[in-house]
C-alpha positions in Angstrom: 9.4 -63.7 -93.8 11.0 -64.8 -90.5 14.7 -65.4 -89.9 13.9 -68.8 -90.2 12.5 -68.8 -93.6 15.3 -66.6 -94.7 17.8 -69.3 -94.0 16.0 -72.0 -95.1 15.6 -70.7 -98.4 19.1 -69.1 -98.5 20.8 -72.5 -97.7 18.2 -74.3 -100.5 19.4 -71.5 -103.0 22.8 -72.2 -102.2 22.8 -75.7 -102.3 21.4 -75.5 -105.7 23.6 -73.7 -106.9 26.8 -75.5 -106.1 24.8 -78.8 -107.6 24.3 -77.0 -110.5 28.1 -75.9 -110.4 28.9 -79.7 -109.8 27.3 -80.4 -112.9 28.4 -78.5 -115.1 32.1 -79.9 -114.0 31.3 -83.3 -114.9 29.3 -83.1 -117.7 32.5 -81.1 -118.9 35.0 -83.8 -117.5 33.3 -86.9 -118.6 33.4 -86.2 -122.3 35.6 -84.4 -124.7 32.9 -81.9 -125.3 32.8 -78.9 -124.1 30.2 -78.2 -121.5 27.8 -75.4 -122.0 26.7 -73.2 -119.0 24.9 -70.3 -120.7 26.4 -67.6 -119.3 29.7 -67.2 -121.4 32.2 -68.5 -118.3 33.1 -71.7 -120.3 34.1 -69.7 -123.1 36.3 -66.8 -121.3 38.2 -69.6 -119.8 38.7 -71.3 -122.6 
């Protein structure tokens, strides 16, 4: 894989993850419900 490849793909990974994040924020502060991520990180903060 060259350089170039390895920073495309890190920034795609990246940006999916903080749309993910994003997400998960406002699905959990649009409603009174409590979002569900999947992992457990909703529920040690809570």
């Amino acid at each position: 894989m060259t350089p170039v490849k390895a920073a495309l793909l890190s920034l795609f990974m990246l940006s999916g993850i903080l749309v993910w994040g994003v997400g998960i924020y406002a699905a959990d502060a649009s409603s009174d419900l409590v979002a569900i991520d999947g992992y457990g990180v909703g529920a040690v903060s809570r």
